[in-house]
SETORMAR-232765 format. One line per 10 residues: number of its first residue (from 1); for each residue y, z, x of C-alpha. Coordinates in nm, 2 decimals, padded with zeros to 4 digits. Layout:
N
NUM) Y Z X ~ ...
This chain:
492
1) -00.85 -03.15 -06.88 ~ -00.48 -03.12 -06.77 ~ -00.31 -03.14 -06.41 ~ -00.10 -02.85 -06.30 ~ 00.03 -02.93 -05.95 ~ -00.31 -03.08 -05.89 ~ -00.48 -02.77 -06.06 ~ -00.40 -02.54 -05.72 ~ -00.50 -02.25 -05.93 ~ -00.56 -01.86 -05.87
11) -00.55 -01.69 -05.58 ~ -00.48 -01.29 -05.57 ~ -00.11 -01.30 -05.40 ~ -00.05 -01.13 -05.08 ~ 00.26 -01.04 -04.84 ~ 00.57 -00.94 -04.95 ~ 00.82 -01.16 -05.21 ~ 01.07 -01.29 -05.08 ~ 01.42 -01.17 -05.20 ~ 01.65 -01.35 -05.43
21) 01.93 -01.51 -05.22 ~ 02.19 -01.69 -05.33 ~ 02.42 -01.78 -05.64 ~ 02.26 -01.87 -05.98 ~ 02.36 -02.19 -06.05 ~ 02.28 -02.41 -06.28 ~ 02.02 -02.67 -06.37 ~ 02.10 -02.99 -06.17 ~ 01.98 -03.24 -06.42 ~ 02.06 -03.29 -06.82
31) 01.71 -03.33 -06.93 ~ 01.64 -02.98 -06.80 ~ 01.87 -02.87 -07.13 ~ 01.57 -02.64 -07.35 ~ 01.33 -02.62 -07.11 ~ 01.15 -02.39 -06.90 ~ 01.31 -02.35 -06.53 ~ 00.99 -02.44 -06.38 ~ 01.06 -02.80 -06.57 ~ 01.35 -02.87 -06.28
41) 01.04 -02.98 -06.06 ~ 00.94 -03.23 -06.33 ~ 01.27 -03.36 -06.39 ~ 01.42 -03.74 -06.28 ~ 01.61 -03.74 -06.02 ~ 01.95 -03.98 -06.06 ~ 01.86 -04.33 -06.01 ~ 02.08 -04.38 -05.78 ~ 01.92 -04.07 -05.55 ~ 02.10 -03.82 -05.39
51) 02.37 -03.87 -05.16 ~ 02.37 -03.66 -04.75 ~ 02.51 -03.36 -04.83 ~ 02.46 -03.01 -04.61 ~ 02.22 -02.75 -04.68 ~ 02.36 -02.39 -04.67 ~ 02.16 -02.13 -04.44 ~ 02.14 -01.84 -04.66 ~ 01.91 -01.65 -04.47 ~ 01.81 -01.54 -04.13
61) 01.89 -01.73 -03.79 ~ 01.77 -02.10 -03.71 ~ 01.51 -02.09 -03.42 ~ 01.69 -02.23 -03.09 ~ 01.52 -02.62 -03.01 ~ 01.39 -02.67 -03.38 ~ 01.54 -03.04 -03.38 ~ 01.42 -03.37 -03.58 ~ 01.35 -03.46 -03.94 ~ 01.12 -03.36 -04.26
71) 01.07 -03.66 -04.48 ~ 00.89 -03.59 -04.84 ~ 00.75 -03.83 -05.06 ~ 00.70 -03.81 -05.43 ~ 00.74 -03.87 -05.81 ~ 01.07 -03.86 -05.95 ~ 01.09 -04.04 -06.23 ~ 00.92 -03.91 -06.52 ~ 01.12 -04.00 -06.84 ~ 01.35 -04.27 -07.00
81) 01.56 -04.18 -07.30 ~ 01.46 -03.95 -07.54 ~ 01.08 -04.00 -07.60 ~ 00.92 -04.27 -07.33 ~ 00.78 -03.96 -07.09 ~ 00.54 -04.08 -06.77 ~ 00.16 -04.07 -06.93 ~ 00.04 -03.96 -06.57 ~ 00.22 -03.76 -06.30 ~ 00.09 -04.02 -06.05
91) 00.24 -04.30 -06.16 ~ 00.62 -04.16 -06.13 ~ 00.83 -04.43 -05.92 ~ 00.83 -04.25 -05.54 ~ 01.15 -04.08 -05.40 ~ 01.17 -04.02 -05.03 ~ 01.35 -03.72 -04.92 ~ 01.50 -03.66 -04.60 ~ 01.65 -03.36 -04.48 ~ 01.77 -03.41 -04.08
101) 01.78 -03.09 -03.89 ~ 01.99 -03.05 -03.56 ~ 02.22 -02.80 -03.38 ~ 02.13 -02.54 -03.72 ~ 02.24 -02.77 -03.97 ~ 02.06 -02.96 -04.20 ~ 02.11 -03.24 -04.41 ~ 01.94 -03.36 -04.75 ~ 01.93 -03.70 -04.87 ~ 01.70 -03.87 -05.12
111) 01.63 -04.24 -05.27 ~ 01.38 -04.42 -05.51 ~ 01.20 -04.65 -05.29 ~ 01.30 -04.99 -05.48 ~ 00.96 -05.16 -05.54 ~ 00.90 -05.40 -05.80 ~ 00.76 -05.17 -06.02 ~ 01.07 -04.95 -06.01 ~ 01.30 -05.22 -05.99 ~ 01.13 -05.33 -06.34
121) 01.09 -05.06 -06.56 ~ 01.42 -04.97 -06.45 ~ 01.60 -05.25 -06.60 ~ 01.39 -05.22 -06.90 ~ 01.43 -04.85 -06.91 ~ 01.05 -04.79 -06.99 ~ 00.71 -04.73 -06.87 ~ 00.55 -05.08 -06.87 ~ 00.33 -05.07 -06.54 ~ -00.03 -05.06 -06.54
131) -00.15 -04.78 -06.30 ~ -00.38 -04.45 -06.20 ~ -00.35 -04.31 -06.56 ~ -00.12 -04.54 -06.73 ~ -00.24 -04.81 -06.93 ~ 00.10 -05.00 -06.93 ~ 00.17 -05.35 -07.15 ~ 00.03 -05.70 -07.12 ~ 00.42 -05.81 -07.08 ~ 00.42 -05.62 -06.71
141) 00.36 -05.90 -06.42 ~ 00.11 -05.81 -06.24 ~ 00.03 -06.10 -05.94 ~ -00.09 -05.85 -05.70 ~ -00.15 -05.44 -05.62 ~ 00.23 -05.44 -05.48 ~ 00.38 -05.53 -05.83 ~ 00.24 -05.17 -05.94 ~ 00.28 -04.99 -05.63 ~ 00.45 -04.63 -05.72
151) 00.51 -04.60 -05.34 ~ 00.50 -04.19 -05.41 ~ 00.19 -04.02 -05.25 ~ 00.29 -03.97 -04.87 ~ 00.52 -04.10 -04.58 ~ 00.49 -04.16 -04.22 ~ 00.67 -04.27 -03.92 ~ 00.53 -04.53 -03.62 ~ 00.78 -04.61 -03.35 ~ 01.06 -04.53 -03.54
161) 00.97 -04.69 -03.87 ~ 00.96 -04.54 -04.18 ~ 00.67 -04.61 -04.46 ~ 00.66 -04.47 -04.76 ~ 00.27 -04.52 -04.88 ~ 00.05 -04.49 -05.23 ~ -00.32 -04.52 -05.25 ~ -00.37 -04.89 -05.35 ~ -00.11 -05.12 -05.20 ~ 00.10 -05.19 -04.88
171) 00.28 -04.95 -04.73 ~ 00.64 -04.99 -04.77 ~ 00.90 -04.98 -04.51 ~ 01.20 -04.79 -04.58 ~ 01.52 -04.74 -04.29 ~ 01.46 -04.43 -04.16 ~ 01.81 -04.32 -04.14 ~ 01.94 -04.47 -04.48 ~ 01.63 -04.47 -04.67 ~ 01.72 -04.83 -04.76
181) 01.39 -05.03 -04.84 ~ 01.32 -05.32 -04.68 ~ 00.98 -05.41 -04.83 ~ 00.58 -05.42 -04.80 ~ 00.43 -05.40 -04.46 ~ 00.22 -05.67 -04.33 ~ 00.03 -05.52 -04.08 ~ -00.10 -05.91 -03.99 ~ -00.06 -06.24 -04.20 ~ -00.43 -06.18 -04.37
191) -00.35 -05.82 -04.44 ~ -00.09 -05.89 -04.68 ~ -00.08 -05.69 -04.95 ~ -00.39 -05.51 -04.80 ~ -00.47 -05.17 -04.96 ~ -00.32 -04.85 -04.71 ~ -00.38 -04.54 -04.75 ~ -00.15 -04.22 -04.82 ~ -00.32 -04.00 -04.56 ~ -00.35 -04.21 -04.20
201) -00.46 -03.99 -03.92 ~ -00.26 -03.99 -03.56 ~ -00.41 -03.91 -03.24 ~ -00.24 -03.72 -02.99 ~ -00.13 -04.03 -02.80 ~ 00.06 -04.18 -03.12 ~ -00.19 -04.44 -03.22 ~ -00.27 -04.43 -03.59 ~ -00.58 -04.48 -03.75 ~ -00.59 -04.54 -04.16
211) -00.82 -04.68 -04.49 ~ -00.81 -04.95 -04.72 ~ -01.00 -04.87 -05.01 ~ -01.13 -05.18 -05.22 ~ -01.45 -05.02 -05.45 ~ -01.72 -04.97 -05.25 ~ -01.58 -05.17 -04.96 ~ -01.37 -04.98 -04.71 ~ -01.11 -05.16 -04.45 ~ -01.02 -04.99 -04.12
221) -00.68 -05.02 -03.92 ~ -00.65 -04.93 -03.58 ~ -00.23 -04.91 -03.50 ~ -00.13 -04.88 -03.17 ~ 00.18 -04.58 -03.09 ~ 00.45 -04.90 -03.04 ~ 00.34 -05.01 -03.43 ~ 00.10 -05.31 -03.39 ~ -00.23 -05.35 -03.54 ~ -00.49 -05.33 -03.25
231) -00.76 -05.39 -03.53 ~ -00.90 -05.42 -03.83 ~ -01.27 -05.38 -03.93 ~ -01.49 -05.31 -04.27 ~ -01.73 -05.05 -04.41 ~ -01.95 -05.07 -04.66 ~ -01.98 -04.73 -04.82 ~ -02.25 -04.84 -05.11 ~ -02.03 -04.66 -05.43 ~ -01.69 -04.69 -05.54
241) -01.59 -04.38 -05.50 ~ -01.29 -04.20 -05.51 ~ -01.11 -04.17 -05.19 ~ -00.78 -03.98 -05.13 ~ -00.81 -03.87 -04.77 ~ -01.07 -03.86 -04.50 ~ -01.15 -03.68 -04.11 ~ -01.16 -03.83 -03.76 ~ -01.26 -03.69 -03.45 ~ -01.20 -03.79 -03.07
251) -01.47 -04.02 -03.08 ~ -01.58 -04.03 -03.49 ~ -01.43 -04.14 -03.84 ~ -01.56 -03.95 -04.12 ~ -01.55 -04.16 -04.39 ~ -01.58 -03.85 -04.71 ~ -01.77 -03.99 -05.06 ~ -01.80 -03.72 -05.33 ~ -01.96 -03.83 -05.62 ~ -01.69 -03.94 -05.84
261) -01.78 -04.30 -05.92 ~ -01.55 -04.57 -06.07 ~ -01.73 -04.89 -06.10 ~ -01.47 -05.06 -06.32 ~ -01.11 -04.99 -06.15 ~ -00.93 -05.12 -06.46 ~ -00.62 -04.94 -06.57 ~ -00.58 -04.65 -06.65 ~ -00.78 -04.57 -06.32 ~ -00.86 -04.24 -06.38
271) -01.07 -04.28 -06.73 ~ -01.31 -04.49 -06.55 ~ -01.44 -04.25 -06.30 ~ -01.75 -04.05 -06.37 ~ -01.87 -03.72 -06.19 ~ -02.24 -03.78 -06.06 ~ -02.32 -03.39 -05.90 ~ -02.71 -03.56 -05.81 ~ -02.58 -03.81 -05.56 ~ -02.42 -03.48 -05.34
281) -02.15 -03.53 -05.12 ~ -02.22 -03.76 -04.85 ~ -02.04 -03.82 -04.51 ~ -02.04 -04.17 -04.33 ~ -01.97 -04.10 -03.91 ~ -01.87 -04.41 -03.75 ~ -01.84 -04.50 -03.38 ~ -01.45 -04.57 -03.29 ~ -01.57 -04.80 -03.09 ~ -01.88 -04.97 -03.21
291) -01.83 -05.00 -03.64 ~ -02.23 -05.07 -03.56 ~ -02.28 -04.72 -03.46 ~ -02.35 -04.49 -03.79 ~ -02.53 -04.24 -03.99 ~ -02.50 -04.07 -04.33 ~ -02.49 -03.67 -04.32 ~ -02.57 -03.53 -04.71 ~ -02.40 -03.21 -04.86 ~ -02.42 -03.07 -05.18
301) -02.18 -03.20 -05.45 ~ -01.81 -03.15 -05.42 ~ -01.47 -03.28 -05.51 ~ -01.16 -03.30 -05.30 ~ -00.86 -03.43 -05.24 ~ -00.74 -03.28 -04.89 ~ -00.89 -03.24 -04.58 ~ -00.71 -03.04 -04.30 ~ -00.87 -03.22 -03.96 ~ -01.22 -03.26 -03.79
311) -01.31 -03.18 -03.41 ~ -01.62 -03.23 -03.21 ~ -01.81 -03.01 -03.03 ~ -01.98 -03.03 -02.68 ~ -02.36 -03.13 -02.87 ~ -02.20 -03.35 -03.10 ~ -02.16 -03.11 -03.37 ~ -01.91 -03.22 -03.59 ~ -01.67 -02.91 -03.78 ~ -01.38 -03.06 -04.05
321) -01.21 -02.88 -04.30 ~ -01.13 -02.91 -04.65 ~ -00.99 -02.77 -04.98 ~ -01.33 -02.84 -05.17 ~ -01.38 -02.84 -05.58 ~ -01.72 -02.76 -05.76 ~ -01.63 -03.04 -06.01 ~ -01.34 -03.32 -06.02 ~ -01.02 -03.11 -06.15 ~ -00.82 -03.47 -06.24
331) -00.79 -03.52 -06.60 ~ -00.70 -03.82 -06.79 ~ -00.35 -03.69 -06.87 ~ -00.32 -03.55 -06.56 ~ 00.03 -03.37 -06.56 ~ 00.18 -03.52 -06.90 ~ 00.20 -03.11 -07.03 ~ 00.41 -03.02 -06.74 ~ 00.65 -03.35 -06.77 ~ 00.73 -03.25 -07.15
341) 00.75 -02.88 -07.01 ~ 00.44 -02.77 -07.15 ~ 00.25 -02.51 -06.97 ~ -00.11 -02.38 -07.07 ~ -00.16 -02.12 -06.82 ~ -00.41 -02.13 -06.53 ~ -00.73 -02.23 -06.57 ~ -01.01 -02.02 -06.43 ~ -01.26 -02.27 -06.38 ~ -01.05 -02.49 -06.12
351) -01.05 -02.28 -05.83 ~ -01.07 -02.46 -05.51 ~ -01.20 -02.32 -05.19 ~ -01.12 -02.36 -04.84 ~ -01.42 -02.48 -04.65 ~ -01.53 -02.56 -04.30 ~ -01.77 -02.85 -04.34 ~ -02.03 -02.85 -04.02 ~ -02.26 -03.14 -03.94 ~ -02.49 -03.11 -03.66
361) -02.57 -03.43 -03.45 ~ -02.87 -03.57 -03.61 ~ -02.88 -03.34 -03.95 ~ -02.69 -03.29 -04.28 ~ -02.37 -03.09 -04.34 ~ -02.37 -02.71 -04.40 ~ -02.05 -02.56 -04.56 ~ -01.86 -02.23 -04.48 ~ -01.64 -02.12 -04.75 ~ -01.41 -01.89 -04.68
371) -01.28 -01.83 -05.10 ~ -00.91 -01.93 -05.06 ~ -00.82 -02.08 -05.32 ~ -00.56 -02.34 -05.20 ~ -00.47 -02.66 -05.11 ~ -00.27 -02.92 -04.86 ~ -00.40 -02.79 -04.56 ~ -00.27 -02.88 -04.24 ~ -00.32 -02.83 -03.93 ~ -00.09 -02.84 -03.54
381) -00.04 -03.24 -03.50 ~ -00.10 -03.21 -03.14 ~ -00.45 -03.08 -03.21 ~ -00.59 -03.35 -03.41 ~ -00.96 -03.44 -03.40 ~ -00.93 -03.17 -03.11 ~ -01.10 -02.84 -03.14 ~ -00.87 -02.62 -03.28 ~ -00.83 -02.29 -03.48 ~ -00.56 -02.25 -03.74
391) -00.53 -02.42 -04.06 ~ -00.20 -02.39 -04.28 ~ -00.23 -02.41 -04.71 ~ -00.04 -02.32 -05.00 ~ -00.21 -02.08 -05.17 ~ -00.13 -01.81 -05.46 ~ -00.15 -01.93 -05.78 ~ 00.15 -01.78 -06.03 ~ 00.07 -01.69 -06.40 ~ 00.41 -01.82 -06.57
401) 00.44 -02.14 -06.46 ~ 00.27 -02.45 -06.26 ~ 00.20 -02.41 -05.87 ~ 00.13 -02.19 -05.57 ~ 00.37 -01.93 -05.45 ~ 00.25 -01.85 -05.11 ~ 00.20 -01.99 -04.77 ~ -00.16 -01.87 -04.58 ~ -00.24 -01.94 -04.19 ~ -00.61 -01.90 -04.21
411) -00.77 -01.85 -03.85 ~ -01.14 -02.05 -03.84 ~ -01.26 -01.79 -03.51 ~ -01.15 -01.45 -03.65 ~ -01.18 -01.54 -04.01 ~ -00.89 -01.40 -04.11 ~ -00.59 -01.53 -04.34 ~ -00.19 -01.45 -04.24 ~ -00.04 -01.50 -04.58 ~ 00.36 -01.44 -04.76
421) 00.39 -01.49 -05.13 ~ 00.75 -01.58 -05.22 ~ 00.68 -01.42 -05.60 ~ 00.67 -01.58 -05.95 ~ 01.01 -01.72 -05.90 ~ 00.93 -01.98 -05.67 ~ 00.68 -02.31 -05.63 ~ 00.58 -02.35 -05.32 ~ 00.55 -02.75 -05.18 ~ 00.32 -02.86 -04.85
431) 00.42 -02.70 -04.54 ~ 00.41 -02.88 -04.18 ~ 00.32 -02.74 -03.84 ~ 00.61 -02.84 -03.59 ~ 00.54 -02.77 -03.25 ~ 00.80 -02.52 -03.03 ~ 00.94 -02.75 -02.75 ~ 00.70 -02.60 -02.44 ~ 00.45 -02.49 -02.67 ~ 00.10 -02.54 -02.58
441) -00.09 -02.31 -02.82 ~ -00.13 -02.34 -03.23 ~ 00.06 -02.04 -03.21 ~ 00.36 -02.18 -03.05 ~ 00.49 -02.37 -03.37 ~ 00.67 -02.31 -03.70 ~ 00.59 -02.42 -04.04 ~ 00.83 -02.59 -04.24 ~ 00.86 -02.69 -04.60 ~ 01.05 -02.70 -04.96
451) 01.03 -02.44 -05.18 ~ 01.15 -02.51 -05.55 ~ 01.37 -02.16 -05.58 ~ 01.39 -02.11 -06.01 ~ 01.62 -01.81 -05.93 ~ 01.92 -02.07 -05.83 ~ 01.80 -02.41 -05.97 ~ 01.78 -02.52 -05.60 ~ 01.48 -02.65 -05.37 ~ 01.51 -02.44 -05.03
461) 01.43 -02.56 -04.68 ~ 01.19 -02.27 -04.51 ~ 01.10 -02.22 -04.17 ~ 00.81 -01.98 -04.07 ~ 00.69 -01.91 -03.73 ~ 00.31 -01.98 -03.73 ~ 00.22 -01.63 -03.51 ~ 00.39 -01.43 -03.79 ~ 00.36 -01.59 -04.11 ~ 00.33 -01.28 -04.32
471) 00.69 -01.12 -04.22 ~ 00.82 -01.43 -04.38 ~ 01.05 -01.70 -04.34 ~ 01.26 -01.64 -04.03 ~ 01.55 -01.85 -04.20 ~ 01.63 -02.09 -04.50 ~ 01.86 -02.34 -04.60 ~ 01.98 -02.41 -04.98 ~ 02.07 -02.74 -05.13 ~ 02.30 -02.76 -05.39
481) 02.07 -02.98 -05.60 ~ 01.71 -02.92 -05.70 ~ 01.46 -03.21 -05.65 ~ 01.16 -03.32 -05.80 ~ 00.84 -03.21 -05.64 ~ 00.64 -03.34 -05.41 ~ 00.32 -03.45 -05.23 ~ 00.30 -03.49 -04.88 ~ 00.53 -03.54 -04.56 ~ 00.61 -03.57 -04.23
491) 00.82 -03.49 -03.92 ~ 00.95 -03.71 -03.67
């Protein structure tokens, strides 16, 4: 099977489309010549990134007090020459993006994170790396996981320091001003080169909590708000089994296996993973305190990828939510269509589906599924592992090209889903909750995120206000380039 923006396929669009605003312009890169618009988000960016340059607002007023900066992380380089095209969309070298927002302006800026993978196959101008769904060549080096780490899933900030993370090596510290990299983090001597994961979860008091993933073995960091490691323990979760992202609550980790097994972990990755619907979806609740203190919950068999948060109710009932899959939706050449600007159409059978996942104190996990079809949920950052309401996905799958087209709010108490759909001519990107300086309720934040805009060649810069998400984007600023899309982000 194929990967189209992670297969976020099909859902009926809703809201109004957005306009088109702004000036045609051209295609920002060469190797967009004969192909498709959508292709601009598979494109390479320069290798020598993109320099600050303004954003235009070309629509509507910036909010008064929406001040600090979206960073993005993900693929960007895709092709050298004329025929040596990425074999997996994963294994692109990472590009941080950074667009600084203050006074009403905002700035873009982007660079590769120089790792040794990327500093390689750059000087050889070809894919030699081994990696998720690349086989690569015996002549690569390989002396540990940082000598293939694509640094290009996610990025976070801890006291002022900016990592750019992947799923199977360090995380790698980048200036978070300049975007200069300085190199692998060392969270303590014997965690050198330790697996960290792209999704790490921050409490409301700053201190991070995050995965290593080694097979069946899974390490634990505890990282206190000022950036040191407080500690470091070890699960045992009895499968190798594919793990992307996870839950925590106040008091819980929620450590999420679905039953997509990889006993082998050779390169490519992906080919060695096999989907095992009997073994059901299990759950693994651990004490933040006491590693000692567990249990296993069951559920029945899913896939995902991206969970939004968990909370914890007054009994001990744990609620977490999730963009679940009936089957893996991952294939082996997982993107390589879309980076040769091949498109298939959406598939039918990959339709996710937003789902509150409930496990009671002592029993096994229920599901509510709400049949939204979408995917990158998040959720207000100063409501994590709190009990909360809103949830925030890109949703709306279009028929002409790759990706989502719409934003949703979905609302866990009322059960009902706040949703704008930019139209065909657009491919929607995650979207962040920022809270509204004062703000105490969900409510009281906007939503912000890049939107690839096919009309100009350009990725926009759009701000929503979470209480009225379906009157659209209250304003937008244009870059003069188009960049490459990407996974995840944050703000600081």
């Amino acid at each position: 099977m194929t990967l189209s923006r992670r297969h976020f396929l099909t859902s009926s669009a809703a809201g109004t489309a957005v306009m088109g605003l702004g000036l045609n312009l051209p295609s920002a890169f060469a190797e967009t010549s004969g192909m498709p618009d959508w292709h601009l988000g598979y494109t390479s960016a320069p290798a020598s990134g993109f320099e600050p340059s303004a954003m235009r607002l070309v629509y509507g007023k910036v909010p008064a007090g929406l001040k600090g900066t979206l960073y993005r992380n993900g693929p960007a380089q895709f092709r050298y020459g004329a025929d040596d095209y990425a074999s997996h969309w994963f294994d692109g070298d990472g590009m941080v993006q950074r667009i600084a927002i203050a006074d009403g302006r905002a700035v873009h800026s982007g660079r590769f994170v120089q790792t040794v993978k990327h500093r390689i196959e750059q000087a050889e101008q070809k894919f030699s790396a081994p990696g998720f769904g690349t086989a690569g060549l015996m002549s690569f080096p390989v002396s540990g996981p940082d000598d293939v780490n694509a640094a290009n899933t996610s990025v976070i900030v801890i006291d002022g320091q900016l990592y750019a993370l992947w799923e199977a090596g360090s995380a790698i510290e980048m200036d978070a001003a300049t975007l200069a990299t300085k190199g692998p983090k060392a969270w303590s001597a014997d965690l050198a080169g330790m697996p960290f994961l792209a999704h790490p979860k921050r409490e409301p008091d700053g201190t991070v909590w995050n995965l290593a993933i080694s097979g069946r073995q899974v390490g634990v960091y505890q990282i206190g708000a000022g950036g040191g490691l407080k500690s470091f323990g070890m699960l045992d979760i009895g499968k190798a089994a594919y793990i992307h992202d996870w839950a925590m609550t106040e008091r819980h980790l929620i450590i999420m296996v679905q039953p997509w097994l990889n006993e082998s972990l050779r390169p490519p990755v992906v080919e060695g993973f096999e989907w095992h619907p009997e073994e059901g979806f299990k759950f693994l609740i651990v004490d933040k305190d006491d590693f000692s203190k567990r249990r296993w919950a069951q559920g029945p068999a899913r896939a995902f990828y991206h969970t939004g948060a968990a909370w914890e109710e007054a009994d001990g009932t744990i609620r977490l939510d999730a963009a679940l899959y009936k089957e893996p939706v991952l294939g082996v050449g997982g993107g390589a269509d879309e980076i040769r600007g091949i498109w298939n159409g959406p598939d039918a059978g990959f339709i996710s589906n937003l789902t509150q996942i409930v496990i009671s104190p002592s029993g096994d996990a229920r599901l509510i599924e709400t049949g939204l079809d979408g995917d990158f949920p998040q959720v207000d950052p100063r409501r994590h592992g709190l009990p909360r309401r809103l949830t925030a996905l890109v949703t709306g799958q279009a028929v002409s090209q790759p990706g989502k087209t719409a934003v949703s709010v979905h609302d866990w108490s009322s059960g009902k889903t706040s949703t704008f759909d930019f139209g065909e001519s657009r491919m929607v990107e995650e979207f962040l909750f920022v809270p509204k300086p004062g703000g105490v309720r969900e409510e009281e934040s906007w939503l912000i995120g890049p939107v690839l805009n096919l009309k100009t060649g350009t990725t926009d810069i759009c701000v929503f206000d979470v209480a009225r998400i379906s009157d659209g984007p209250v304003c937008i600023w244009r870059g003069e380039r188009a960049w490459p899309l990407g996974f995840h982000g944050t703000w600081s």
